[in-house]
MARKEMAR-154976 format. One record per residue (C-alpha): x negated, y negated, z; residue number from 1; residue in three letters. Coordinates in Angstrom, 3 decimals, m for minus. Example, Ala and Ser with C-alpha at 12.3 -4.5 7.8 and 13.67 -1.06 7.14 Angstrom:
REM MARKEMAR-154976
<nupa px="m12.300" py="4.500" pz="7.800" num="1" residuo="ALA"/>
<nupa px="m13.670" py="1.060" pz="7.140" num="2" residuo="SER"/>
***
This chain:
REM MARKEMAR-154976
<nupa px="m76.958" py="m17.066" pz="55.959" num="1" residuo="UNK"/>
<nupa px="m78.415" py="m16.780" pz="52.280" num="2" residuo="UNK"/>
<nupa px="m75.495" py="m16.343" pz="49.544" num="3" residuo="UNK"/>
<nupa px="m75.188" py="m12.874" pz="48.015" num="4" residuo="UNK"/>
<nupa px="m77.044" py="m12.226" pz="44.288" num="5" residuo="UNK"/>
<nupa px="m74.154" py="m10.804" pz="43.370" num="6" residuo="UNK"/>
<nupa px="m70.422" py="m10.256" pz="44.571" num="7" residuo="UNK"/>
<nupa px="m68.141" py="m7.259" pz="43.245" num="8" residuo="UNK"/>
<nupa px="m70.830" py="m6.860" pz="40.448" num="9" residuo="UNK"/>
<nupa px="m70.547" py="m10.578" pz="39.377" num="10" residuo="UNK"/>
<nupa px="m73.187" py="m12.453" pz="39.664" num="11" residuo="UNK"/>
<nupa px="m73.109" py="m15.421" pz="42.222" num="12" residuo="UNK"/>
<nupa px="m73.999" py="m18.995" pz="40.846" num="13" residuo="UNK"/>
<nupa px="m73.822" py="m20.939" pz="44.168" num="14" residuo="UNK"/>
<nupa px="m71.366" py="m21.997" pz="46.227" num="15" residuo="UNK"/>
<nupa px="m68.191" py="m23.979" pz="45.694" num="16" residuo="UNK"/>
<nupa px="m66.769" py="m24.285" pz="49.145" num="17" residuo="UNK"/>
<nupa px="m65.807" py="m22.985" pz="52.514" num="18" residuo="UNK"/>
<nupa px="m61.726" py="m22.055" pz="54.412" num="19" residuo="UNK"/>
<nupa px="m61.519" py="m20.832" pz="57.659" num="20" residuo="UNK"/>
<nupa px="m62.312" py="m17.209" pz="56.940" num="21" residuo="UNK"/>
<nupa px="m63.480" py="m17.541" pz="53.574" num="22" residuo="UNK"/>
<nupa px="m66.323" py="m18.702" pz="51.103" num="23" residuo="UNK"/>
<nupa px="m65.560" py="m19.681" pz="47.570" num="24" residuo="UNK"/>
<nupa px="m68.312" py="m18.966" pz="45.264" num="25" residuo="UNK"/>
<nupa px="m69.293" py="m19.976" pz="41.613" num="26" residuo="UNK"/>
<nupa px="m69.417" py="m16.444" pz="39.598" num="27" residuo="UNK"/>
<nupa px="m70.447" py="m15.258" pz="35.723" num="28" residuo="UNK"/>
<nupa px="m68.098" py="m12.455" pz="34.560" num="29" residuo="UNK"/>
<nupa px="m70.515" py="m9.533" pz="34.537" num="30" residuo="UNK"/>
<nupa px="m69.381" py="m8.913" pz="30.969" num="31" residuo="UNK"/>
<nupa px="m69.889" py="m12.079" pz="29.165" num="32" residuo="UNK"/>
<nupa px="m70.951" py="m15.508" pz="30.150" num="33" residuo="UNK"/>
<nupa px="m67.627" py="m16.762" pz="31.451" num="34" residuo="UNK"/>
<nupa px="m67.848" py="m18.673" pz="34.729" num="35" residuo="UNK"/>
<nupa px="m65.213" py="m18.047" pz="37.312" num="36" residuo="UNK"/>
<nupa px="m64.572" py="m19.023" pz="41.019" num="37" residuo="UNK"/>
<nupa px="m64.037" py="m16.250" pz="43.323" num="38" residuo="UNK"/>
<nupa px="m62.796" py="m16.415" pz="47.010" num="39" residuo="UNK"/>
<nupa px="m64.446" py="m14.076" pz="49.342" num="40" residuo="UNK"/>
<nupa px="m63.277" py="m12.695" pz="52.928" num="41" residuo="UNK"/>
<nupa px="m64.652" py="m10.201" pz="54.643" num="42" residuo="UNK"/>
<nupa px="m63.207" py="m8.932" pz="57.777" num="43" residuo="UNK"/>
<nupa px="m65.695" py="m8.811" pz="60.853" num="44" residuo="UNK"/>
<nupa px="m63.269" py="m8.019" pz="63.166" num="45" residuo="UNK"/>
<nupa px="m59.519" py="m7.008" pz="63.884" num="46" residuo="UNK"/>
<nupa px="m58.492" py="m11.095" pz="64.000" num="47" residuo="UNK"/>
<nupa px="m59.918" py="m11.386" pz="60.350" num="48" residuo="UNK"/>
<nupa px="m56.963" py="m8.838" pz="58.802" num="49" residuo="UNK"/>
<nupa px="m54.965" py="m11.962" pz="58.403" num="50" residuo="UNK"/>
<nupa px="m57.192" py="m13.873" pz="56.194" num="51" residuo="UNK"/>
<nupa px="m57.441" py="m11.150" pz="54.276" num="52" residuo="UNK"/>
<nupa px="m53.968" py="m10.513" pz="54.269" num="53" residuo="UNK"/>
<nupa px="m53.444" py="m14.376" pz="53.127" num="54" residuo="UNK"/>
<nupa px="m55.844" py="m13.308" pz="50.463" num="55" residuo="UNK"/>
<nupa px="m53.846" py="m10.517" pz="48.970" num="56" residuo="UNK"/>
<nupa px="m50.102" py="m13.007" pz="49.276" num="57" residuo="UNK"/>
<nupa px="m52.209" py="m15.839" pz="47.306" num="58" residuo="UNK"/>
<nupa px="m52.856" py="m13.105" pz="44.633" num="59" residuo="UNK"/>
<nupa px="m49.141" py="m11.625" pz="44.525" num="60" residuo="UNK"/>
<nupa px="m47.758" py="m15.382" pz="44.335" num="61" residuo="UNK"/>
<nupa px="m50.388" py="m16.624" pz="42.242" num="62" residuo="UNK"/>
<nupa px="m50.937" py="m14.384" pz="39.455" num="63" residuo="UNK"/>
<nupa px="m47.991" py="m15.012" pz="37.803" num="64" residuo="UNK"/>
<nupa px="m48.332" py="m18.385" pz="37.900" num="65" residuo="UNK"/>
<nupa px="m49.540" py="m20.489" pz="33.939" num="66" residuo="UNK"/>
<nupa px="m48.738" py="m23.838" pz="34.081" num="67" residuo="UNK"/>
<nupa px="m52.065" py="m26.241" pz="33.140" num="68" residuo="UNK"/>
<nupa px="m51.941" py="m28.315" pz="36.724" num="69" residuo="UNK"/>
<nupa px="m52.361" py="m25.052" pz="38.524" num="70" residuo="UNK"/>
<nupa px="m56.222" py="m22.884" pz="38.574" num="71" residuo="UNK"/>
<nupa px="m55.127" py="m19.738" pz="37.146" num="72" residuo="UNK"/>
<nupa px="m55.434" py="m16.536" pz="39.553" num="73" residuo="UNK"/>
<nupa px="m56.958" py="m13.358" pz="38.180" num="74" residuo="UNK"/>
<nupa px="m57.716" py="m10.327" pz="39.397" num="75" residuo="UNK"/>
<nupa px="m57.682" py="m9.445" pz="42.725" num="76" residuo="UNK"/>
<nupa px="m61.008" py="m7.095" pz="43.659" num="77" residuo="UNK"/>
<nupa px="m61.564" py="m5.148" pz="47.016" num="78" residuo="UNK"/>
<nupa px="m63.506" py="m2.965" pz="48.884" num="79" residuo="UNK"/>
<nupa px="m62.923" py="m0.509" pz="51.417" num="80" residuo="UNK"/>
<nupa px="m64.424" py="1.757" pz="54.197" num="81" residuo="UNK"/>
<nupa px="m62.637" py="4.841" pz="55.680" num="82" residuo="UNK"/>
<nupa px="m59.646" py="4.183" pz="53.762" num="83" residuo="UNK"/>
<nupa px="m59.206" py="0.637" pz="55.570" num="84" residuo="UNK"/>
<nupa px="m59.647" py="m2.613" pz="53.683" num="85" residuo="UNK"/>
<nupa px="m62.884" py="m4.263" pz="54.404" num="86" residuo="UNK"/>
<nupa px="m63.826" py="m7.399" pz="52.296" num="87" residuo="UNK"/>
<nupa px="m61.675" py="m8.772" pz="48.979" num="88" residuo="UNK"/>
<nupa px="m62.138" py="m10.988" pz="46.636" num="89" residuo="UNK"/>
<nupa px="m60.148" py="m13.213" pz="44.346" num="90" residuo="UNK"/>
<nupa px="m60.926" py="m14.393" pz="40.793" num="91" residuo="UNK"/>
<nupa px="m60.204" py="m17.816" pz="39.791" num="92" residuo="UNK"/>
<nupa px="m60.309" py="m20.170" pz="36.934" num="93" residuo="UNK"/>
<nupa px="m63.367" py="m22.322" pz="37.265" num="94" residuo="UNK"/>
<nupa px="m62.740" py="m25.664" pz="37.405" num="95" residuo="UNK"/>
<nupa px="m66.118" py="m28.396" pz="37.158" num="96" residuo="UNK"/>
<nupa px="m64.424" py="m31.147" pz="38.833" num="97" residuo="UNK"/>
<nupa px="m63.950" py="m32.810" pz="42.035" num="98" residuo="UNK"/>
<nupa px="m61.337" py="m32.863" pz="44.607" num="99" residuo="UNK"/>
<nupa px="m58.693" py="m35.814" pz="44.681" num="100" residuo="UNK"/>
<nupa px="m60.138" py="m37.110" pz="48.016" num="101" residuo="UNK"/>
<nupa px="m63.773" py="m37.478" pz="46.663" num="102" residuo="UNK"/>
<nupa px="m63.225" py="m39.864" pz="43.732" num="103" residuo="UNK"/>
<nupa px="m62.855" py="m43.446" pz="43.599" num="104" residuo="UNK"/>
<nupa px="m59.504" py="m45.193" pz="44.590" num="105" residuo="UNK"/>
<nupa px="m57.417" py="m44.644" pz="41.578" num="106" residuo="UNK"/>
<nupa px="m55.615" py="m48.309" pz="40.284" num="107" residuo="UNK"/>
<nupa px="m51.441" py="m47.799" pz="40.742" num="108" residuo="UNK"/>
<nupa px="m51.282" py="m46.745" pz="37.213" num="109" residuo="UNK"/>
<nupa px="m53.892" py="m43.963" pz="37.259" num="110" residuo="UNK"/>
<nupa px="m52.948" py="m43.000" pz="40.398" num="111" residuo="UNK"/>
<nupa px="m48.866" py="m42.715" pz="39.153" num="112" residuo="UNK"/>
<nupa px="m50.633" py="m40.050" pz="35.813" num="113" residuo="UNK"/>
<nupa px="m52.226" py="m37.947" pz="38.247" num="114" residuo="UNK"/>
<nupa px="m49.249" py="m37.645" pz="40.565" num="115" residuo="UNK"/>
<nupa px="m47.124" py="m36.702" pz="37.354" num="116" residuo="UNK"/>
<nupa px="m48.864" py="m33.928" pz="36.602" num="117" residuo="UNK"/>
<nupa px="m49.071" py="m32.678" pz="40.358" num="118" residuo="UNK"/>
<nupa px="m45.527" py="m32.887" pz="40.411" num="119" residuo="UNK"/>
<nupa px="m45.133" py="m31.046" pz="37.450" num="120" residuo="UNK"/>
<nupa px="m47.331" py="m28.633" pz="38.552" num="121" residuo="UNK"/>
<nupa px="m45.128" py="m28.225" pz="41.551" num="122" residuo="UNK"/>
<nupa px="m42.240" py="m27.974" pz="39.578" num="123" residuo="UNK"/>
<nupa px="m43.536" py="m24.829" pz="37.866" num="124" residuo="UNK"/>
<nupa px="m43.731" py="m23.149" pz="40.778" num="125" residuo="UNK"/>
<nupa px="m40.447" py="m24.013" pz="42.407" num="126" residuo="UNK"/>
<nupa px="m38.894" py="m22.954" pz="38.762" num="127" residuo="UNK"/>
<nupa px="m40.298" py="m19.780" pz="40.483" num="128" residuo="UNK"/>
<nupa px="m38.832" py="m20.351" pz="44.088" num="129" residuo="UNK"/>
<nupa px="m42.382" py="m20.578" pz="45.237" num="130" residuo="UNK"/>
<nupa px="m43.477" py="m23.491" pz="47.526" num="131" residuo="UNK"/>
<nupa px="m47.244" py="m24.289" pz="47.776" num="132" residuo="UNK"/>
<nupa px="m46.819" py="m25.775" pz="51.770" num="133" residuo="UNK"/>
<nupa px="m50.160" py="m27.152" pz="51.763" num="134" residuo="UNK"/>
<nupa px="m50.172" py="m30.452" pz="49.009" num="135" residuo="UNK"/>
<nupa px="m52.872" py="m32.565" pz="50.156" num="136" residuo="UNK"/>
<nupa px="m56.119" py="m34.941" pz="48.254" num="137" residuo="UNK"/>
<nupa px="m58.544" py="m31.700" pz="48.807" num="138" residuo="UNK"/>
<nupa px="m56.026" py="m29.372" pz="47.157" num="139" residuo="UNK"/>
<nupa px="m56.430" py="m31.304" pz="44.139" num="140" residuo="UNK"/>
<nupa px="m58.921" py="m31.070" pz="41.217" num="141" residuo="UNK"/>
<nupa px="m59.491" py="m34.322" pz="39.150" num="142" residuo="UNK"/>
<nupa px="m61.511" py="m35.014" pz="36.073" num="143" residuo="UNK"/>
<nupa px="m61.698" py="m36.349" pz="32.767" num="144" residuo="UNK"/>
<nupa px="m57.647" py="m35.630" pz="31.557" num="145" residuo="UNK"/>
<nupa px="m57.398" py="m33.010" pz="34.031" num="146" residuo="UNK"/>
<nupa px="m55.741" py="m32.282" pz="37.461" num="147" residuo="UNK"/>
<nupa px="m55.200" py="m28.665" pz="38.419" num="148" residuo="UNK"/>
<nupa px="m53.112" py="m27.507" pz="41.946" num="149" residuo="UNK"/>
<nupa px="m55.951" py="m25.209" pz="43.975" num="150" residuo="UNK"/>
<nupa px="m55.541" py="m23.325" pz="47.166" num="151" residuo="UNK"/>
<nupa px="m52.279" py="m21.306" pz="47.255" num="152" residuo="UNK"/>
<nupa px="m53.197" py="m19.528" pz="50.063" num="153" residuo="UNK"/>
<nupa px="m50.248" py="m20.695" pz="52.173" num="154" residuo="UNK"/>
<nupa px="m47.982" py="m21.020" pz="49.331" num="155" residuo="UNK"/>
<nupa px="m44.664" py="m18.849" pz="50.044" num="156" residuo="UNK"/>
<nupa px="m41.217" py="m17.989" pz="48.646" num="157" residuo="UNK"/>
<nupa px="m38.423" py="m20.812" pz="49.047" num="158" residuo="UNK"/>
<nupa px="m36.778" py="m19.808" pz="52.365" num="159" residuo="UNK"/>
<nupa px="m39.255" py="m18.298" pz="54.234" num="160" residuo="UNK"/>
<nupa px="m39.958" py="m19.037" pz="58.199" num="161" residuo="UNK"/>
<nupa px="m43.249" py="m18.522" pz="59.223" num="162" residuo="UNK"/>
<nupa px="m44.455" py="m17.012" pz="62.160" num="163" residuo="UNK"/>
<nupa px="m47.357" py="m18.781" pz="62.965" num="164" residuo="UNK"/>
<nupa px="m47.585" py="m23.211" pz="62.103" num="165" residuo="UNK"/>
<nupa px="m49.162" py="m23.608" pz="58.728" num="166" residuo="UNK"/>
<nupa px="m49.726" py="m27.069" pz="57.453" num="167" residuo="UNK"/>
<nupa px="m52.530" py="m29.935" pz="57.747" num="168" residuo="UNK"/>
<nupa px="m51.939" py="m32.773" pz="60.219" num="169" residuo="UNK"/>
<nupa px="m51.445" py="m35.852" pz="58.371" num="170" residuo="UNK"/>
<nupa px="m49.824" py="m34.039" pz="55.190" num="171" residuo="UNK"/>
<nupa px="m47.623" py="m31.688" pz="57.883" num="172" residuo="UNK"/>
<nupa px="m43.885" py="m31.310" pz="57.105" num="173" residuo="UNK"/>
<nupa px="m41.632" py="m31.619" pz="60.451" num="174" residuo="UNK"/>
<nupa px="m39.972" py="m28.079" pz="59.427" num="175" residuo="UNK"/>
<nupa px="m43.460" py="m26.390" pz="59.357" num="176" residuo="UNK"/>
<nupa px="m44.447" py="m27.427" pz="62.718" num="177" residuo="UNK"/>
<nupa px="m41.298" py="m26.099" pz="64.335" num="178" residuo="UNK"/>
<nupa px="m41.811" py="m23.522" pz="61.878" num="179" residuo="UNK"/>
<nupa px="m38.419" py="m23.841" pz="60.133" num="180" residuo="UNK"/>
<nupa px="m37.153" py="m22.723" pz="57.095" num="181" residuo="UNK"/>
<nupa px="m39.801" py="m23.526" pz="54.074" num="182" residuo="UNK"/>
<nupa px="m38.080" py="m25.272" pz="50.614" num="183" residuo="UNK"/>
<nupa px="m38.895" py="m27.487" pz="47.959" num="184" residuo="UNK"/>
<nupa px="m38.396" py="m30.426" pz="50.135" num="185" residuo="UNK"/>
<nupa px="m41.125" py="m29.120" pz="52.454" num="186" residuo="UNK"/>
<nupa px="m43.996" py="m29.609" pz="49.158" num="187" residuo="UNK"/>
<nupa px="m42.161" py="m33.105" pz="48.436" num="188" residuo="UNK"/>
<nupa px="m42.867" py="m34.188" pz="51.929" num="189" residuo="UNK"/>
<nupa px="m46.495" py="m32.653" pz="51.684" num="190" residuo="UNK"/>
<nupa px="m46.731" py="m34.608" pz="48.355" num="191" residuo="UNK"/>
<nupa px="m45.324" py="m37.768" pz="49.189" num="192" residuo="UNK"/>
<nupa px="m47.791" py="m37.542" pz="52.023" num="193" residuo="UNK"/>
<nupa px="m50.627" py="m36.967" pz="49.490" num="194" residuo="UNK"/>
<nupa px="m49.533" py="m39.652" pz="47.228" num="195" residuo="UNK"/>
<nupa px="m49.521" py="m42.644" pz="50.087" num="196" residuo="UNK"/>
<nupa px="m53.230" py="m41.132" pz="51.186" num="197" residuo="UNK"/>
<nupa px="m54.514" py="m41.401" pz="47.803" num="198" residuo="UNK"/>
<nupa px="m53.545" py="m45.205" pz="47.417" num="199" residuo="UNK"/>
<nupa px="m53.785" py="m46.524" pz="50.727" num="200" residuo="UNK"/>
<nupa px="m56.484" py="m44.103" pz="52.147" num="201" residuo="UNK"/>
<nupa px="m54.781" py="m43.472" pz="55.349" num="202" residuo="UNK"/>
<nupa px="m52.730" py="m40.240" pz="56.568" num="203" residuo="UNK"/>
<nupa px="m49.053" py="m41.241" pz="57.578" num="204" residuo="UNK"/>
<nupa px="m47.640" py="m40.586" pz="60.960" num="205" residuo="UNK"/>
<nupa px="m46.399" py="m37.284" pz="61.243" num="206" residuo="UNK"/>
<nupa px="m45.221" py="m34.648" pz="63.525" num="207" residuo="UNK"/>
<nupa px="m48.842" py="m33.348" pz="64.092" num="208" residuo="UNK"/>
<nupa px="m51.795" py="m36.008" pz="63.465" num="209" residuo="UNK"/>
<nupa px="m55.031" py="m35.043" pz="62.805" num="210" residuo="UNK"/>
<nupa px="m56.739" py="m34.329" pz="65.914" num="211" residuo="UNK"/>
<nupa px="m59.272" py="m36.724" pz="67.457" num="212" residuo="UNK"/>
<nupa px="m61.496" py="m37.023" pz="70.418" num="213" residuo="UNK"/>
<nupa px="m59.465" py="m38.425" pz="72.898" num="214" residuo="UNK"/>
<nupa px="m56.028" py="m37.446" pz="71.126" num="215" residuo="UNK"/>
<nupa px="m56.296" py="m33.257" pz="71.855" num="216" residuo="UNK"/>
<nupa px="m53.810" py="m31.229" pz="69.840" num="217" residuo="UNK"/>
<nupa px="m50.678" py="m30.851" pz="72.417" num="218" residuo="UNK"/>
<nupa px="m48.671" py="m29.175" pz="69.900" num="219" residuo="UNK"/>
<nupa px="m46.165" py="m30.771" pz="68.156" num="220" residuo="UNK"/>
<nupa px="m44.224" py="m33.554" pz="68.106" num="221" residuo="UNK"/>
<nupa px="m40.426" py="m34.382" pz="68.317" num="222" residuo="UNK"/>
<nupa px="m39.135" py="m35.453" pz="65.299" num="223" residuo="UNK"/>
<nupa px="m37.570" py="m38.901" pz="67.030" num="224" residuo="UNK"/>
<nupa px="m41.332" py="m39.652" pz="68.055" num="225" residuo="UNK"/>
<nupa px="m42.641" py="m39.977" pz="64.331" num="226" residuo="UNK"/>
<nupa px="m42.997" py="m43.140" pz="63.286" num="227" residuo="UNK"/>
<nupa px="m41.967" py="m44.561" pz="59.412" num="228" residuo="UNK"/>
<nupa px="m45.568" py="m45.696" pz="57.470" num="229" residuo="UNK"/>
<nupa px="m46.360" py="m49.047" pz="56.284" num="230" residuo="UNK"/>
<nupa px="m44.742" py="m49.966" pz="53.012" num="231" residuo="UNK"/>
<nupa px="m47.246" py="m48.922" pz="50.208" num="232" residuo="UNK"/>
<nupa px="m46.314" py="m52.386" pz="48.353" num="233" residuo="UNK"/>
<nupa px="m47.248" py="m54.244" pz="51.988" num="234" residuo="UNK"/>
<nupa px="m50.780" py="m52.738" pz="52.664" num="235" residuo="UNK"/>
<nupa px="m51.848" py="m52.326" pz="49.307" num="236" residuo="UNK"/>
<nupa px="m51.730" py="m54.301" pz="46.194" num="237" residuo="UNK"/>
<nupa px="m50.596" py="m53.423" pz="42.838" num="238" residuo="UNK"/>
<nupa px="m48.394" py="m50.827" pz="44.067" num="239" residuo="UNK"/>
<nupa px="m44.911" py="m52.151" pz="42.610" num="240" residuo="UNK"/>
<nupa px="m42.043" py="m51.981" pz="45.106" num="241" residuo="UNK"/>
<nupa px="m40.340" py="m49.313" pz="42.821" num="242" residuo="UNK"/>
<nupa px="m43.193" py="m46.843" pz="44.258" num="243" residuo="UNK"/>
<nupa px="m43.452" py="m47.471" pz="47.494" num="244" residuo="UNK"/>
<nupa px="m39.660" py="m46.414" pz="47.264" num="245" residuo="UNK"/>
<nupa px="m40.273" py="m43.307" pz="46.187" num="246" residuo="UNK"/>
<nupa px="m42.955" py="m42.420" pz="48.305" num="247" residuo="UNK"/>
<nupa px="m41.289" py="m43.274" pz="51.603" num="248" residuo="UNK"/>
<nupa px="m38.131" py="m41.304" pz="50.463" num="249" residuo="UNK"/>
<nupa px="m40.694" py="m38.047" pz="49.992" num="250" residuo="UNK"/>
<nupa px="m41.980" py="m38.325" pz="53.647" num="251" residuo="UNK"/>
<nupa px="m38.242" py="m38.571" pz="55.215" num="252" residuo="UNK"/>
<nupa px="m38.243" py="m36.735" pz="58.632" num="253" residuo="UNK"/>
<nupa px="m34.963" py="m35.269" pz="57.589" num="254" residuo="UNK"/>
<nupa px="m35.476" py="m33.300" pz="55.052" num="255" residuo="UNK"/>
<nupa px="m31.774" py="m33.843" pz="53.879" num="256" residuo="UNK"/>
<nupa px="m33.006" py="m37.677" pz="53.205" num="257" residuo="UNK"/>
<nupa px="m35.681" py="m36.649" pz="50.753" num="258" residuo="UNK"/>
<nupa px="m35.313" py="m35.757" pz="47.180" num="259" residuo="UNK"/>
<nupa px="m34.110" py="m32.020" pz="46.723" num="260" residuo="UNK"/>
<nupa px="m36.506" py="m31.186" pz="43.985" num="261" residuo="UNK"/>
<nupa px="m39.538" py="m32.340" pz="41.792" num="262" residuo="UNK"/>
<nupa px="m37.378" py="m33.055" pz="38.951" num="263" residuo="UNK"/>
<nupa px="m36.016" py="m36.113" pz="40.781" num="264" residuo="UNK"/>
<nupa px="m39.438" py="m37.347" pz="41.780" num="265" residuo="UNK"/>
<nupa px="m40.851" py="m36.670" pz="38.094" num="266" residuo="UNK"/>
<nupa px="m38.154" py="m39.119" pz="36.573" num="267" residuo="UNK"/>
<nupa px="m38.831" py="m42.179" pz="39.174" num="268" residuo="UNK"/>
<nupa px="m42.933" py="m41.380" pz="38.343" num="269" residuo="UNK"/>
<nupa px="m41.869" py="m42.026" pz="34.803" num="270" residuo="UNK"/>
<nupa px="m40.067" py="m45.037" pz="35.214" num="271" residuo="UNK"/>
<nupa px="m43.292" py="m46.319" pz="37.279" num="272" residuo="UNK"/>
<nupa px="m45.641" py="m45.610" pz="34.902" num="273" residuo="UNK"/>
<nupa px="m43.446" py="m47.556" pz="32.518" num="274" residuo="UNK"/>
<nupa px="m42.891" py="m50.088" pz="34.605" num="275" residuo="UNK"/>
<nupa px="m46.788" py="m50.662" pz="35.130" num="276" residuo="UNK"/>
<nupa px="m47.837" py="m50.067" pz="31.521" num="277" residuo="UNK"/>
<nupa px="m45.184" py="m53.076" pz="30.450" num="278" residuo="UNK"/>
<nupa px="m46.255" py="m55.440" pz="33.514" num="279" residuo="UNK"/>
<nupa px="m41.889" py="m54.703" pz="34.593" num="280" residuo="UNK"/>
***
């Protein structure tokens, strides 16, 4: 199907990317030459109301949200027929950069700068008691002294229990899957799952792996059946022992066993990138 010319009287650039339900194009604002991203949904049938519903929670949560490592969230734009909601959209900072999962294999050090500002970026929101729930490489923008936090469509209050298992296998959080209680330690788990793919370029072993060909998704796994990953400072080298730490404390199965907050993990990142820029 061709793009639209034009979406909620913006005219559409091209197209940034694809969700389940949605299609994310590149916009100008109709009254100047600003370019924006905006997220479009457009419910087809009664199963759709939930994407749009997701669309309209991202909005509420993100909105409020300034902090430079997150893409800003603007207005909110929708369109209805017979009273009922039909098709939204959501405005978006633009951001000209790539995804964390399509650039070259950062070294240690320039890995360790881009995770600091993630986790700062994750910070800011739980400063909010707001949990993004869905860290991973493709929710990440990188480019030249930039990273920005995208995609808060499953982002959520601290606290919350979800009805339906929200997550991505390989990045999943053992409380998600059973769909327990969402917290801060639920986005350093996602993270610390996020930083060991970005430097060794594997997923760890987690409660649900990505599906495969002959491995069909049987639902989730028992916590006892997850195995611990490699030891970054094993499997790849360069990473100093002092980060490896870190990383395997994020991905604990019990959450109790991982850091409680950002602020923690911030500090250690720190240290690392100290310890890296002095050779120890």
């Amino acid at each position: 199907m061709a793009d639209p010319l034009e979406l909620f009287g913006h005219p559409v650039l091209g197209r940034i990317g694809e969700g389940a339900a949605s299609v994310i194009y590149k916009v100008r604002d109709p009254h100047g030459t600003k370019l924006l991203a905006l997220k479009h949904v457009v419910k087809r049938s009664d199963k759709d109301q939930r994407f749009l519903d997701q669309v309209v929670e991202e909005h509420r949560i993100g909105s409020p949200l300034v902090h430079p490592s997150i893409r800003r969230i603007g207005k909110l734009l929708r369109k209805r027929r017979l009273f009922k909601m039909t098709e939204v959209g959501l405005l978006m900072e633009y951001v000209d950069a790539p995804g964390l999962d399509q650039i070259p294999p950062p070294s240690p050090l320039d890995a360790v700068r881009i995770f600091i500002r993630i986790a700062e970026g994750l910070d800011a929101m739980h400063q909010r008691r707001l949990v993004h729930a869905d860290m991973k490489p493709t929710n990440v923008l990188v480019g030249d002294d930039l990273v920005k936090i995208i995609d808060l469509g499953q982002a959520c209050e601290v606290d919350t229990r979800k009805e339906r298992i929200q997550g991505t296998p390989g990045y999943i959080a053992p409380e998600q899957a059973h769909r327990r209680r969402i917290t801060e330690r639920t986005d350093v788990y996602n993270f610390g799952a996020t930083m060991y793919w970005t430097l060794a370029r594997r997923v760890i072993p987690t409660v649900i792996p990505p599906k495969t060909l002959d491995s069909p998704d049987t639902g989730p796994l028992s916590s006892d059946r997850v195995s611990a990953p490699d030891p970054l400072d094993e499997i790849v080298p360069g990473v100093p022992t002092s980060l490896a730490e870190l990383v395997a404390e994020c991905v604990q199965i019990s959450r109790g066993d991982r850091p409680a907050t950002m602020t923690p993990v911030i500090d250690r990142l720190l240290r690392v990138e100290r310890e890296l820029v002095t050779g120890g």
